[in-house]
Structure formats: C-alpha cells, structure tokens
BATOR-285965 format. One line per 2 residues: number of its first residue (from 1); for each residue x, y, z of C-alpha. Coordinates in pm, whole numbers, plus 32768, in hexadecimal, padded with zeros to 4 digits. Example, Ala and Ser with C-alpha at 12.3 -4.5 7.8 and 13.67 -1.06 7.14 Angstrom:
residues 2
1 = 84CE:7E3E:830C | 8557:7F96:82CA
***
This chain:
residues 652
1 = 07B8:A69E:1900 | 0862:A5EE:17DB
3 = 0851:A67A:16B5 | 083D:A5EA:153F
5 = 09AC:A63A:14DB | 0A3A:A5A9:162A
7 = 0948:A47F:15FC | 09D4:A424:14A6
9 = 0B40:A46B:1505 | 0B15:A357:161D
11 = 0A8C:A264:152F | 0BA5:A2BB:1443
13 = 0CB8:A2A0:150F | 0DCD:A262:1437
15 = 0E1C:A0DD:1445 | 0EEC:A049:1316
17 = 0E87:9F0F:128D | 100A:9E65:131A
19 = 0FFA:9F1F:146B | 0FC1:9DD8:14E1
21 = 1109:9D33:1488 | 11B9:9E55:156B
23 = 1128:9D74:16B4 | 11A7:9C34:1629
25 = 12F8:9B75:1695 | 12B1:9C40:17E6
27 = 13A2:9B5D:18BB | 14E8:9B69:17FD
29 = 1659:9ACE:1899 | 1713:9BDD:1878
31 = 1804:9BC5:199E | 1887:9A67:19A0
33 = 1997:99DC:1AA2 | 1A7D:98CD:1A1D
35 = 1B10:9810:1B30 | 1C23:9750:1AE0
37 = 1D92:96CB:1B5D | 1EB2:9776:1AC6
39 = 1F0D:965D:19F3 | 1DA9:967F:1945
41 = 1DB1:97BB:1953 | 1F29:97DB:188D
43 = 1E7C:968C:1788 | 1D20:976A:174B
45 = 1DD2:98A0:1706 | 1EF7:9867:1670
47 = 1EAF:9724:159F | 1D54:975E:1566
49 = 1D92:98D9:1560 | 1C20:98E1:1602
51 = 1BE9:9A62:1616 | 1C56:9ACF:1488
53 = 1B61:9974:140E | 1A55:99CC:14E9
55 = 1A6B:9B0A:146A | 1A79:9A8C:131F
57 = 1969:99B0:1348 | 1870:9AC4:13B4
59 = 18D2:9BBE:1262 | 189A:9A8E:1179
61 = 172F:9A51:1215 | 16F7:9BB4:1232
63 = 16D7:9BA9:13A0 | 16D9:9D09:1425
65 = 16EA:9C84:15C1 | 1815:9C26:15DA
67 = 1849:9B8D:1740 | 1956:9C1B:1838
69 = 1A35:9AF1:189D | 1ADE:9B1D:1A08
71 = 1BCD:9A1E:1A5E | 1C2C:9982:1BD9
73 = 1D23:9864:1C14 | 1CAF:97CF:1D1C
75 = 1B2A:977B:1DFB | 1B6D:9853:1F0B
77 = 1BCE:9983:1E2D | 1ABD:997B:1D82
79 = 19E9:9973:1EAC | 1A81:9A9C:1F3C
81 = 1A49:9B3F:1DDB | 18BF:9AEB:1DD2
83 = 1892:9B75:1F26 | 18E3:9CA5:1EB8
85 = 188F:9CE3:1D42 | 1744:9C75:1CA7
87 = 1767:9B75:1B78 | 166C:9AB1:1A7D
89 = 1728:99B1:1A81 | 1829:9895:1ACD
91 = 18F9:979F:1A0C | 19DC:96BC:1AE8
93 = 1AE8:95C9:1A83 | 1B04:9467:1B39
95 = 1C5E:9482:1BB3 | 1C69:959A:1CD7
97 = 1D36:951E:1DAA | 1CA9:95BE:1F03
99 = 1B51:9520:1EC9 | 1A6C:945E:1DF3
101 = 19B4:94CC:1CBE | 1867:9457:1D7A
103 = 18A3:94EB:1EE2 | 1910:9642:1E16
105 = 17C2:9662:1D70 | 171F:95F6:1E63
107 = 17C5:9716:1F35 | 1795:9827:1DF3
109 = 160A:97C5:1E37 | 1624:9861:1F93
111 = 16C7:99A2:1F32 | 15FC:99ED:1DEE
113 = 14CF:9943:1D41 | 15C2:991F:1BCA
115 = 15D1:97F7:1AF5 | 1725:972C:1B46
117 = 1799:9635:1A06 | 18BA:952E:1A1A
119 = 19A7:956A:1921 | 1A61:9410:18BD
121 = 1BA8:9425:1813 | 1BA9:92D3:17A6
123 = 1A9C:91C8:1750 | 1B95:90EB:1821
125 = 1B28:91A0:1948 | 19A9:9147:1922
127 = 19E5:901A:19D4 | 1A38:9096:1B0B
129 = 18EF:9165:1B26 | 17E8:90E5:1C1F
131 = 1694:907C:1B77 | 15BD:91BA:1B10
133 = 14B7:918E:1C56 | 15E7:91BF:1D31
135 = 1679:92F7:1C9C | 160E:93F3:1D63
137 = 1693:9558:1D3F | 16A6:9539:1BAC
139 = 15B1:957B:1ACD | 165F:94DB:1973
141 = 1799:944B:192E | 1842:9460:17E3
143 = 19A7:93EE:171E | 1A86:9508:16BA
145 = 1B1D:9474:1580 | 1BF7:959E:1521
147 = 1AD1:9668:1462 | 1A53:9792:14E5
149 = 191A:974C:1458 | 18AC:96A2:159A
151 = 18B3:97C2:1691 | 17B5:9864:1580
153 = 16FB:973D:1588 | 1718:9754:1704
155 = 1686:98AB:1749 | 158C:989A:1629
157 = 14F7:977B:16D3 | 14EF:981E:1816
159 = 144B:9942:1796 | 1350:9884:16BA
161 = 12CD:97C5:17FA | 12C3:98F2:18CC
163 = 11FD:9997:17C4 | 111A:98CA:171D
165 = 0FEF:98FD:17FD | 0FCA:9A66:17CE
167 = 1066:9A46:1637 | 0F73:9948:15AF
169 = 0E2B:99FE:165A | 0E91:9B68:15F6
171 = 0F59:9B2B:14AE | 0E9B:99DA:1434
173 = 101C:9961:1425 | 1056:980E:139F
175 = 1132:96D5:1480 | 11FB:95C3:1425
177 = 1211:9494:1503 | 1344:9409:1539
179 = 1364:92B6:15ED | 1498:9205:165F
181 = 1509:9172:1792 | 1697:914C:16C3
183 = 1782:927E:1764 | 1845:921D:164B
185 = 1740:921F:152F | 1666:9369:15AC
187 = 17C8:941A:15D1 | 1814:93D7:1462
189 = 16C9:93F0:13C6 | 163D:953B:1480
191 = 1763:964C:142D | 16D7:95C8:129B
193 = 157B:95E2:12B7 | 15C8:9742:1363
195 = 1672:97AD:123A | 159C:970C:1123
197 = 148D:97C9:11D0 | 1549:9928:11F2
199 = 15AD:9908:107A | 144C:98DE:1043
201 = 13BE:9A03:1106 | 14DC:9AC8:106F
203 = 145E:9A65:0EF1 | 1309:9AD2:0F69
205 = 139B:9C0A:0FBB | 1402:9C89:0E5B
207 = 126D:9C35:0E3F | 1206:9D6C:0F2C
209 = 1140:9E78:0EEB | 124B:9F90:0F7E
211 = 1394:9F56:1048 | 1315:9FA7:119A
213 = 120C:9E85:1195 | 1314:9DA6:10D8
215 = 13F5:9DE1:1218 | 12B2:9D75:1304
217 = 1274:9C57:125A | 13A4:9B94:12D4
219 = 12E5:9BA3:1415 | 11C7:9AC9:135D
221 = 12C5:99D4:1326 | 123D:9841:137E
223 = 1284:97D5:14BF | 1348:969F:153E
225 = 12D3:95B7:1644 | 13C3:94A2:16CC
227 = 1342:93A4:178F | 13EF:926D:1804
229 = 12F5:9182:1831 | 1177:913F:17F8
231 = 10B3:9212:1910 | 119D:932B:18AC
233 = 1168:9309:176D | 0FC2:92CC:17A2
235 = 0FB2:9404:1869 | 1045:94ED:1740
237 = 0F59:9432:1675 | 0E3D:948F:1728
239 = 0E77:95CF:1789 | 0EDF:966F:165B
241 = 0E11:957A:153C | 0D8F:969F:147D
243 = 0EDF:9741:1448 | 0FBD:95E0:13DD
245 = 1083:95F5:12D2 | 10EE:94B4:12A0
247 = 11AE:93D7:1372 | 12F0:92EF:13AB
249 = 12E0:91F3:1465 | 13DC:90BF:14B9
251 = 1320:8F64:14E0 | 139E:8ED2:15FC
253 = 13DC:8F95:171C | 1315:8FBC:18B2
255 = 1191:8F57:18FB | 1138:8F55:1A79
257 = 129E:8F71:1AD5 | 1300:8E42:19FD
259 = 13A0:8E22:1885 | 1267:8DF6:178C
261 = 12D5:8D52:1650 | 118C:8DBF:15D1
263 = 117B:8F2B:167E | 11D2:8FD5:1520
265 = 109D:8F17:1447 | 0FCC:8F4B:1580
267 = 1015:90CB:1566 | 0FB4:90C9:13FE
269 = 0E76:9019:1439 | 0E35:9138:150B
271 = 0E4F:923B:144D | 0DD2:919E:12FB
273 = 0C71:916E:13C2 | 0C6C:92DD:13CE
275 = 0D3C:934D:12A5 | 0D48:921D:117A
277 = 0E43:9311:10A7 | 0F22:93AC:1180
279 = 107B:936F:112C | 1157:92A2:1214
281 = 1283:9224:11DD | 130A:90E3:12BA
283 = 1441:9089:12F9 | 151A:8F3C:1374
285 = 166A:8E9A:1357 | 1580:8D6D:1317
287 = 151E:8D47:11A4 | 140A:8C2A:11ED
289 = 130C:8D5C:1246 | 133F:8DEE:110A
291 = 122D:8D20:1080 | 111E:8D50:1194
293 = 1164:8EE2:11AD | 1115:8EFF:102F
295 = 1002:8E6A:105D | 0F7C:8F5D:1164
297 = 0FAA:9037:1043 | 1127:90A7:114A
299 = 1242:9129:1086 | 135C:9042:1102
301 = 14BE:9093:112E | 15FE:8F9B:1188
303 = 16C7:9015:12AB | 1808:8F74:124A
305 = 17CC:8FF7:10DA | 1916:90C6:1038
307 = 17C8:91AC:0F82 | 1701:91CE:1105
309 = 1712:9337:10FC | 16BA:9362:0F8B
311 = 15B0:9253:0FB2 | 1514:9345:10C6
313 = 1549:9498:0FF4 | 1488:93E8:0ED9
315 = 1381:939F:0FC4 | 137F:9520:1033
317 = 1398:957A:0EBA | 1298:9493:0E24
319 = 11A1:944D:0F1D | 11AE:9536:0FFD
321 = 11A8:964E:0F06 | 12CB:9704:0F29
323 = 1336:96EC:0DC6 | 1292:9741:0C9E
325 = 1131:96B5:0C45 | 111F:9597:0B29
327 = 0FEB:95A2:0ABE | 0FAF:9442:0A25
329 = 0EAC:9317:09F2 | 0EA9:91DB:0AAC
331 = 0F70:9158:0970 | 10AA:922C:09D0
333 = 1088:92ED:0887 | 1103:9485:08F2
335 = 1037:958C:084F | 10D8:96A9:090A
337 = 11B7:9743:0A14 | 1161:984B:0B2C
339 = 124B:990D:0C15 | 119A:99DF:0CC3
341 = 101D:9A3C:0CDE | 0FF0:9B3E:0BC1
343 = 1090:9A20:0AF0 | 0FB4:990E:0B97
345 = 0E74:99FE:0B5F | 0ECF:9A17:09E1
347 = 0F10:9887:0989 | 0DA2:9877:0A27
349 = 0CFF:9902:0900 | 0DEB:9818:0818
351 = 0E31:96C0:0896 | 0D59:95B2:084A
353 = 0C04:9579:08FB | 0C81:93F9:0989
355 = 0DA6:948A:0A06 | 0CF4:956F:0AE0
357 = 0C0B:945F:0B3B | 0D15:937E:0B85
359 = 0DE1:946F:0C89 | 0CA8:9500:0CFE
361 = 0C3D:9384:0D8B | 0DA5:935C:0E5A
363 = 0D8A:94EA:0EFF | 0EBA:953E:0E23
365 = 0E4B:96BB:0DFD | 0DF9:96D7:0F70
367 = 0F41:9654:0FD6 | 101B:96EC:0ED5
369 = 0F76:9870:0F2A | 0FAC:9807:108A
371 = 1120:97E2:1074 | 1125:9941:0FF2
373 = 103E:99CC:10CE | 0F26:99F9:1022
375 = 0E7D:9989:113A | 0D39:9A22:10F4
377 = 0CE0:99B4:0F8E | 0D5F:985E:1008
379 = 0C64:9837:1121 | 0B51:98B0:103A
381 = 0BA4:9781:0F48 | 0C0B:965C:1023
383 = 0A95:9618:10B6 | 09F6:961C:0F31
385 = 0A07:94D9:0E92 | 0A49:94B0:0D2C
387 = 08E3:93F8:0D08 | 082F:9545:0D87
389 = 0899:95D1:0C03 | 0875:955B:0ABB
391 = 09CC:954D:09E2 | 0972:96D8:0987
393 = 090D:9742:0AB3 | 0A16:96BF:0B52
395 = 0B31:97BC:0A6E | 0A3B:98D5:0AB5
397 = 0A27:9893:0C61 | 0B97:986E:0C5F
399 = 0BDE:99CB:0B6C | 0AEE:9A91:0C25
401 = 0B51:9A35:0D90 | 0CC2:9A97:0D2D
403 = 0C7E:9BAC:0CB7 | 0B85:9C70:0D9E
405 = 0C6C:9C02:0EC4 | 0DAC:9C74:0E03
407 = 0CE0:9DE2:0DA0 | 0C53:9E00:0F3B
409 = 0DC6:9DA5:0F90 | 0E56:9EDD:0ED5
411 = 0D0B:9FD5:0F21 | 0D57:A0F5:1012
413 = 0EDB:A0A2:0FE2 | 0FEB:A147:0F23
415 = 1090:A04A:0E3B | 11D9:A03E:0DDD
417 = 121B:9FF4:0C5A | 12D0:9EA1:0C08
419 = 1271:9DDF:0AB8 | 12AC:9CAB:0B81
421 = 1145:9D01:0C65 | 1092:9E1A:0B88
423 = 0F32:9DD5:0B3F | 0E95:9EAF:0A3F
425 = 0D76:9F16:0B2A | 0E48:9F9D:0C53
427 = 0DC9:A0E5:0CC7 | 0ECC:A193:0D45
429 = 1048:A141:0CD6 | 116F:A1F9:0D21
431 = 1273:A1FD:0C0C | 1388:A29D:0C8A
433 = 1406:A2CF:0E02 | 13F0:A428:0E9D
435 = 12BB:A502:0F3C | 1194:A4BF:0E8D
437 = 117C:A655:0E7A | 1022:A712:0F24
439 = 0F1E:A6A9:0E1E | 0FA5:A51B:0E13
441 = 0F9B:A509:0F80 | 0E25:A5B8:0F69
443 = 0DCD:A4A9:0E81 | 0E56:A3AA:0F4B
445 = 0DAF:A424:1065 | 0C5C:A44B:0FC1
447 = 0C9E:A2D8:0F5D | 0CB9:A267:10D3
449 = 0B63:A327:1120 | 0AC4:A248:1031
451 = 0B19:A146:1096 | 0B12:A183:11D5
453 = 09BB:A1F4:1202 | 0934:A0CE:110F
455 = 0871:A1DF:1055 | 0850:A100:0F37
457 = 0770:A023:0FF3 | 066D:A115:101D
459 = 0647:A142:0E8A | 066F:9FDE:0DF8
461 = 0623:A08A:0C8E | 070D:A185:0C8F
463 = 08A2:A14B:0C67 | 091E:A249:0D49
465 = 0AB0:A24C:0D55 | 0BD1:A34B:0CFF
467 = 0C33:A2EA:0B98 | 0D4D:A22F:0B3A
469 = 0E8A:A2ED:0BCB | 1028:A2B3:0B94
471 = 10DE:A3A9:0C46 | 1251:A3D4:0BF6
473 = 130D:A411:0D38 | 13C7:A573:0D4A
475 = 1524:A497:0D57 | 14F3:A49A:0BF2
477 = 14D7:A601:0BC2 | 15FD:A664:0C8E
479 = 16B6:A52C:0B6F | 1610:A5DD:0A3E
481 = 169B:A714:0AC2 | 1817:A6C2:0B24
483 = 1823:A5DE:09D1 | 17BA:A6E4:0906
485 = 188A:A7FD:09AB | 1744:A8FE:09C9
487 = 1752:A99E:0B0C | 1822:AADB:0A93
489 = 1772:AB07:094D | 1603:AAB4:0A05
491 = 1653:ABE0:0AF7 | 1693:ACCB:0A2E
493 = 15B6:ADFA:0994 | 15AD:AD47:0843
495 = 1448:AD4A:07B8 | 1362:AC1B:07DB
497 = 1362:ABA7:0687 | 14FB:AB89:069B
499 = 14CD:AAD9:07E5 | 138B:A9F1:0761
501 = 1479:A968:0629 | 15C2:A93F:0715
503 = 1503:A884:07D3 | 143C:A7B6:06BF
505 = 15A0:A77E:05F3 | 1618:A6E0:071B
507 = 15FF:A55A:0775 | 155C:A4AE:08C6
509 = 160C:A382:090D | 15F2:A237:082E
511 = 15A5:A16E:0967 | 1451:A25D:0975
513 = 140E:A26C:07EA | 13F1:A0E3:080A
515 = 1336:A0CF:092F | 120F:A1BC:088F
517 = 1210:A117:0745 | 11EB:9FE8:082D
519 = 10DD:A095:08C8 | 1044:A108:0790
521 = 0FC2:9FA7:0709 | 0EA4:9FFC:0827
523 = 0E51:A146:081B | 0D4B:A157:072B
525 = 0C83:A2CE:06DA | 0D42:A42D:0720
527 = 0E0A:A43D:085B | 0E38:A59A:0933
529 = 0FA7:A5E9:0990 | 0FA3:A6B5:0AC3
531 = 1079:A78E:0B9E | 10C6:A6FB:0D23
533 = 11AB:A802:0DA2 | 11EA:A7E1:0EFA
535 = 116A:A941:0F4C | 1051:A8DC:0E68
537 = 0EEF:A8AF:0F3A | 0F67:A902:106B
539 = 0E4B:A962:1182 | 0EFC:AAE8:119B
541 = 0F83:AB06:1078 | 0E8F:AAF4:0F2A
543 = 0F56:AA92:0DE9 | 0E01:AA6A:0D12
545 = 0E8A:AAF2:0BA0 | 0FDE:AB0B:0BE6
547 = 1072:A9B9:0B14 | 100C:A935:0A07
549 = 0F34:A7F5:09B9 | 0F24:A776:083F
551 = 0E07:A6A0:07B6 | 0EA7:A5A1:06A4
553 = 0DBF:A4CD:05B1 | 0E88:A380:05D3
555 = 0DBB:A312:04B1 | 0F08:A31A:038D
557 = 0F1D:A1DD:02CB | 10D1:A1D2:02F7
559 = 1102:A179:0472 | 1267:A22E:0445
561 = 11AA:A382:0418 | 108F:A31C:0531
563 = 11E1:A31C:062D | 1296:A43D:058F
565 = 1138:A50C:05D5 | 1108:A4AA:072C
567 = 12A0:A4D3:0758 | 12A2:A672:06F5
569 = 113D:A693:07CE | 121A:A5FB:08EB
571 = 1335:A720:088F | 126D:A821:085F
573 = 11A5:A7E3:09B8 | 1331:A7D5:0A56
575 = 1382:A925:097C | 1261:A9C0:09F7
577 = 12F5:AA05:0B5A | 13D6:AAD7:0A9E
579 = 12E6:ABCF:09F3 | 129D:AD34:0A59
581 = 116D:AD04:0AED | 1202:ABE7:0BCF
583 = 132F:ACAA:0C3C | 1285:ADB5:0CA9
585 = 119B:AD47:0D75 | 1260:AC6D:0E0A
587 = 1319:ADA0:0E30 | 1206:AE35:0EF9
589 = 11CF:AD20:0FD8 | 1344:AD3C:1037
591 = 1384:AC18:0FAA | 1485:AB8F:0EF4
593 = 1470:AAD4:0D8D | 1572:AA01:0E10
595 = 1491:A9A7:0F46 | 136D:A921:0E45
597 = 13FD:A7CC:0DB0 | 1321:A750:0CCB
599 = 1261:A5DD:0CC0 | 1169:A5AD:0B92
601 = 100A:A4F9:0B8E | 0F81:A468:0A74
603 = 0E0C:A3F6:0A71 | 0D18:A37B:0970
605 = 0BFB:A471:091E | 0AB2:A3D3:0968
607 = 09BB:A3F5:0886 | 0914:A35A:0725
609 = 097F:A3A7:05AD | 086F:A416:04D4
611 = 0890:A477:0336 | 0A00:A483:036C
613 = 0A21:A55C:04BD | 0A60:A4FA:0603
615 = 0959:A570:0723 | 09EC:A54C:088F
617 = 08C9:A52D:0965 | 0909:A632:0AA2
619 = 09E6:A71A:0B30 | 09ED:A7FE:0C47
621 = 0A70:A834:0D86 | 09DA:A7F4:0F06
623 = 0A4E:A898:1053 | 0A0E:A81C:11E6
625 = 09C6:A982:1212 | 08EE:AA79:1142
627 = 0954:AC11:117C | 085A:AC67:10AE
629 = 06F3:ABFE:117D | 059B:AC7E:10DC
631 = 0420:AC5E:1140 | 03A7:AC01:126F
633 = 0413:AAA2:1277 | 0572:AAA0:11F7
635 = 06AE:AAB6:1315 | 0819:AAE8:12E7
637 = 0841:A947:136C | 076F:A8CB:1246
639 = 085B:A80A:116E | 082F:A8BA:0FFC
641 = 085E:A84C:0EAD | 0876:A8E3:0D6F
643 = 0820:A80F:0C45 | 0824:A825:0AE9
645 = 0804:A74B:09A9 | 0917:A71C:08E0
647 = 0AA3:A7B6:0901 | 0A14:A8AE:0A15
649 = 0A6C:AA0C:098E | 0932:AA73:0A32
651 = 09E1:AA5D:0B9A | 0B09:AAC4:0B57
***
C-alpha cells in the first residue's frame, strides 16, 4: 500500500526546469577520420596549421566538444582503421591515390553507417566532380579555402541534421534553412552563419539566470539546414515549419532534377502562404532579382558583392533579431534601444503607442524574443493581431505577457544576481557564490514545493509564497574573513562585545556594498538578516537559537545609512558564529567553528504598517512529523504547525 509521503515524493520527483537541454545534441562527431594524401596532409597541417585553428576556433565560440581528429594517408588505411575502431565520422580528400573519393565512401558505407564529406582543396577541382545524382558514397562536398572555420561548419551541420528531429520536439529549438546547390557559395557562407549564430547564443548567455543553465543553453542554439536543391529544401520546410527561424535561400538552383531560375521566388511563395513575416533573405550573383525579391517583402543580397557577408550579418542583426531591438514608427524616427529582454520589457512602458503598433503589425516582438529564445512569450504573441487591442490595450497585453512569463521563468529556481537580467520581483536571488548555508537551501526548497505542488491554485485569494529572499553565498564570508584578518582574534576567549565591534569595524567587500545598495532601491519595509550556517537546520542536528537574526527598519530617509544598517546586521549575523553560546555548542556537537561557514539570508518581513509600527502578519514553524500526539485523533504522521500572529515569540 502506498502511502501519502511516498505518493507525493513520486509526484515530486526532482526535475529542473533545463533537465531537458542535458538530452539535446545527443548525436555529437566526436571521433572524426581525416583521410588524406601526404601532400594534403603536410598543406592542412602545416600551412593551414589545422589542429591549433580548429582549436582556436572552438574557444572563440565557446565550444566545449571539441572533435578528435585522426588522420590516414591513404583509402585502404583508413579502411583497415574503421574495421577496427568505431568513428562518427569521415572527411575524405579527392586525391587518394589507391582509389576514388566515390568508391571509398561508398566502401566506408559498408563498414559503418557514418556520414562521409568530400573535402575540396581547390574550387578548381569542382569541375571534375560528377553531377550530385551520381555521387554516391558522399553525403556533402565542400571547398577548404585555408579557414578552419569550415570543418566547424562541417560537423555542426552534421550534428544539426542528425538532431533536429528529437531537438525541435523536446526543446521547441528553432532552424534555419539554408539553400544552395553552389559547393563554392554554401562552403563560404555556412562557417559565417555558424559563427554569427554562436556569438549570438553566447551574448544570450551573459542573459542566464545561473551558470549551469547558461552552459545548457548553447545546446538551444538554432539549427542549420542545407539543402541543395528544391525537394530538399521543401522537405525541411515541411517538416520542421513551426520551429523556422528564418531562411536563406539562393534563387536559381534544382526543381525535378533540372536548374529552376525561379526555384528561389517559388520557395518564398511557399513559405509566405504560411508565414507573410518571416524573414528570408535571397541571394544571387544576378542583380535583376533584386527588384522582384523586395517585393515578396525577400531581403536580397548580391553574390559577387565586396559587403556579401556583412549584407547577410545585417540581415541576421536587423531582421532576424539578433541585434538589439529599435523600437521605431513606420517613419524611421527611433524612440529607444533594447539589448536584452529586461531592457526590451522596460522601453514597453515608455515608447510611443504607434511605435508599438507599428512593430506589433510586421511580428517584430515575436521574432526578435525568438532569436533569444524567448520562445514562449513569443508564441503567446505571434497568433494575436494588433486589431484584437485598442492602442492601450495593446501596451498593457504586451507588459503583462512579459512579465508573468519572465516571473514563472525564475519561480522554483535559484537566480543568480547580474544587473544586466535582475528584475525587481525575482524570488529567490543568489548574491554571492558559495553554499546557500541550511536555512537558504530550506527556503529554496520550500520554494520548489510550492511550486511544485501548484498550491496556489487551490486558494486564488490568497498570495501564498516565501517572501522576497537574497542569499549571500558563504564564498563571501570566507572573503570578509581573510580580508579582514579575523580568524585568530574570532577564536579566541575574548568576550562577545570585543568580538561583535571587531567584526562591525571591519569592511565586506565594495563589490558587495554596491550590489546591496543596488538591491536596496527595491526593498521597500524592514528586511530580516538571518543566519544560514551550514550546520544550521540540519535534520540531526537542531541549531534553533544558536545565531543571530536582526530585524532592520529600512525606513531612514539617507540611503547611505539604509546600507550601512543592513551592512553591520550582515556582520554581526557573521560575528555571531563566534560568540560563546555558538562555540560551545558547537563544541558539544563535536563540531568545529571552522566546519560552520557562514551564508546570510535576507528577507522582507511581511506584514502592514499601522500608526507608525510595522505588523508582520505570521510566524511559526511546521514539522512532517509531530512527537508530541494528543486526543484520540491526533498521530505522530500528522504534519503540525505552530502559528502565531506577529514576530512569533509565542513559539519560540
């Protein structure tokens, strides 16, 4: 028989909100087998000194897979060599002397299902390749020009085809389409939309909420698609519609096995039946189209053009939405700049009502969000239409969609601080690195149950969260500590009052004093500064009464003494490991001070001011298990709680 605790421990099985990104970019090329004669071999490495700029390539995207490159001279060695080691992947040269590029991978196919892509050293050399129907064995060809950046753009590819099925369903990530049936243009256009899109992913980054999701979210990164001619390219389309991020597209290239002068506009058409706004850019060394792909309302760049690549990292920039957000009116007159969402969500509130009309008619928001993966609060604005709202409304919808998706984004999660993503009603922020100590974690915790178990649901009346909470990381105590030179002093026998003013004469870090008075301009009402030791609330070991907490009014006109009051609560919550009655029961625990670093939470007091006093609502404490059972219908697996109104000196 189940019983109630095991029931709700099933139900809350542990599951962070980015668990999912751990599952994504599954299939990875990790071992890859370079085939190539020695001559290549000797131009590759020690011209193009491949290994230190691939290297290089993957620290300057902050790529943290870096492929391991194994290197054959010649088709039969590297035959013997997959016969006997498992790879992910191979990447042959044309010249191999004992056998063709085609028969090879053709051969490779036999001994392991892997990807095999022609490497070409020179564009000279595309001319002597068989048409694309008839070369079996490889799955892509590309131009080495000398840049490294193409055997990134090589296995990136690879792995966003293998994994796009599984990516797009699980992790709603986006796709770019890239079409081109030009070995030499896709070679020298896809290593730069690879890295305009990892710089991207990386700015979003310094956008996170804490460094381990930051870290996952390079996994979230857009996808690229090639295809090289229209039933390629039609097939993407349709099987991954809802997740397209824009696409590039040459104009002329294969329909029904023959070259479509049209294919490009007829691709377009296509998509703009489905999506009128989505951005796509096309491209030809043919400036006549220029004309008819504006007016499909196409972004249209030159092939032969000295500014191609700039032309098509404007287009990521500026229509896409990869660089900052202009808001504007259909006039071109600015009214203000956003670079990144909390920015974005504050210019709502101040631009001008016909600016937000105007971007809200061409899907600017969605698409912007999109590109920094706001996916969510972009799909709950692209299917409104601006005539659903009046002007007003319209500022309100926008303001309040933002920001209940931001708050549900940050609920049940431990924030890290940054001024560049706070938002004044986070929940939960952790100031400082370090253990959160027993009572943050406790907090946290008791955070992630309500969340959890929606209990807030059940009582749509009643606001029922932990209060406000900053917790400053014990990495800052151990700094306060070794800055101040306190250890010796702070163990000694001296009496608490000498150790309470060495303590409050000395000075946390100017870093910290910034980021509270930073804080400050949002905490409104008195604030509680509380112990977290890490022996503190520990399930064998009580610490009720041992530290101290200290209740500050935070109501002084002068914000300089506002900080310098919450500053000495902070020291005298640190000094109060330190005090007789802390030392010796820690003492008696066989413990040692040393053992109990210190972390500090901070949390508004909830309650009302009345004729000049402040009146916190409740206080008390509640246990799973109650030692203490009475009357007939009371047991020892009741949950308990003791309330009281006001500070709680009742309880305890």
């Amino acid at each position: 028989m189940t019983t109630d605790q095991e029931a709700v421990s099933f139900f809350l099985e542990y599951k962070p909100k980015y668990k999912i990104f751990h599952e994504l970019m599954n299939r990875r090329m990790r071992n890859v087998l370079l085939v190539s004669s020695i001559y290549d071999s000797f131009m590759l490495e020690e011209d193009g000194r491949l290994s230190d700029q691939i290297y290089e390539e993957f620290q300057n995207l902050n790529l943290r897979t870096l492929p391991r490159i194994t290197r054959v001279s010649s088709a039969n060695e590297a035959l013997d060599m997959l016969e006997e080691k498992k790879f992910d992947l191979v990447i042959t040269m044309r010249r191999l002397g004992d056998m063709d590029a085609f028969s090879f991978g053709a051969n490779v196919k036999e001994i392991q299902d892997i990807p095999v892509i022609l490497l070409l050293n020179s564009v000279v050399e595309i001319k002597y390749l068989p048409e694309f129907s008839k070369r079996k064995g490889i799955d892509r060809v590309f131009v080495w020009n000398g840049d490294s950046k193409i055997f990134i753009a090589i296995i990136k590819h690879l792995e966003d085809r293998f994994n796009a099925d599984f990516d797009t369903n699980a992790g709603n990530v986006r796709v770019f389409i890239f079409v081109d049936d030009s070995i030499r243009f896709y070679s020298l256009m896809l290593p730069e939309v690879y890295g305009e899109i990892m710089r991207q992913t990386h700015r979003l980054i310094l956008e996170g909420t804490n460094d381990f999701q930051d870290l996952l979210k390079m996994r979230v990164r857009p996808k690229i698609l090639l295809a090289e001619n229209y039933e390629e390219a039609l097939s993407y389309y349709e099987r991954y519609k809802e997740y397209v991020m824009g696409v590039i597209s040459d104009i002329e290239f294969p329909l029904d096995g023959e070259l479509n002068k049209n294919a490009g506009f007829l691709f377009a058409e296509r998509i703009k039946e489905d999506f009128p706004n989505l951005p796509i850019v096309l491209q030809s060394s043919k400036d006549f189209y220029r004309e008819q792909a504006e007016e499909m309302n196409c972004y249209f760049i030159h092939k032969r053009s000295h500014g191609m690549l700039w032309d098509l990292r404007k287009w990521l920039l500026e229509y896409v939405g990869f660089g900052e957000f202009i808001f504007k009116d259909q006039d071109g007159n600015i009214y203000g700049h956003a670079t990144d969402v909390i920015t974005f969500y504050k210019q709502l509130s101040e631009v001008p009502l016909n600016s937000l009309v105007y971007h809200g008619k061409s899907d600017h928001f969605s698409n912007w969000l999109r590109a920094r993966g706001e996916f969510e609060i972009a799909e709950t604005l692209k299917p409104r239409k601006v005539s659903e709202f009046t002007e007003i409304e319209l500022r309100d919808f926008l303001i309040k969609t933002i920001d209940n998706i931001v708050m549900e984004k940050t609920r049940g999660v431990i924030n890290d601080f940054s001024r560049d993503n706070y938002h004044p009603e986070t929940l939960y922020l952790r100031l400082r690195p370090g253990s959160l100590g027993g009572k943050g974690r406790g907090i946290a915790f008791l955070m992630f149950l309500l969340n959890s178990l929606m209990i807030k649901d059940d009582f749509a009346t009643v606001n029922i969260d932990i209060p406000k909470t900053i917790v400053i990381g014990t990495d800052e105590y151990d700094k306060f500590m070794e800055d101040n030179n306190l250890y010796e002093f702070a163990l000694s026998d001296a009496p608490d009052s000498e150790i309470k003013k060495s303590f409050v004469n000395s000075k946390l870090s100017r870093s910290l004093r910034n980021d509270l008075a930073f804080l400050l301009k949002d905490l409104d009402g008195p604030l509680a500064v509380r112990s977290s030791s890490l022996l503190e609330d520990s399930a064998y070991q009580p610490f009720a009464g041992i530290f101290d907490t200290y209740m500050i009014p935070n109501n002084h006109e002068s914000k300089k003494e506002k900080l310098e009051q919450l500053c000495t609560a902070i020291k005298l919550v640190y000094a109060s490991q330190f005090l007789k009655l802390a030392k010796s029961y820690v003492e008696t625990i066989q413990q040692t001070v040393e053992e109990s670093k210190m972390a500090v939470v901070i949390q508004k007091v909830v309650g009302k001011e009345r004729h000049n006093h402040y009146y916190p609502d409740f206080s008390g404490t509640a246990a799973s298990y109650n030692y203490y059972p009475f009357g007939d219908y009371m047991k020892p697996e009741d949950r308990i709680a003791h309330l009281a109104l006001g500070l709680g000196k009742t309880i305890v």
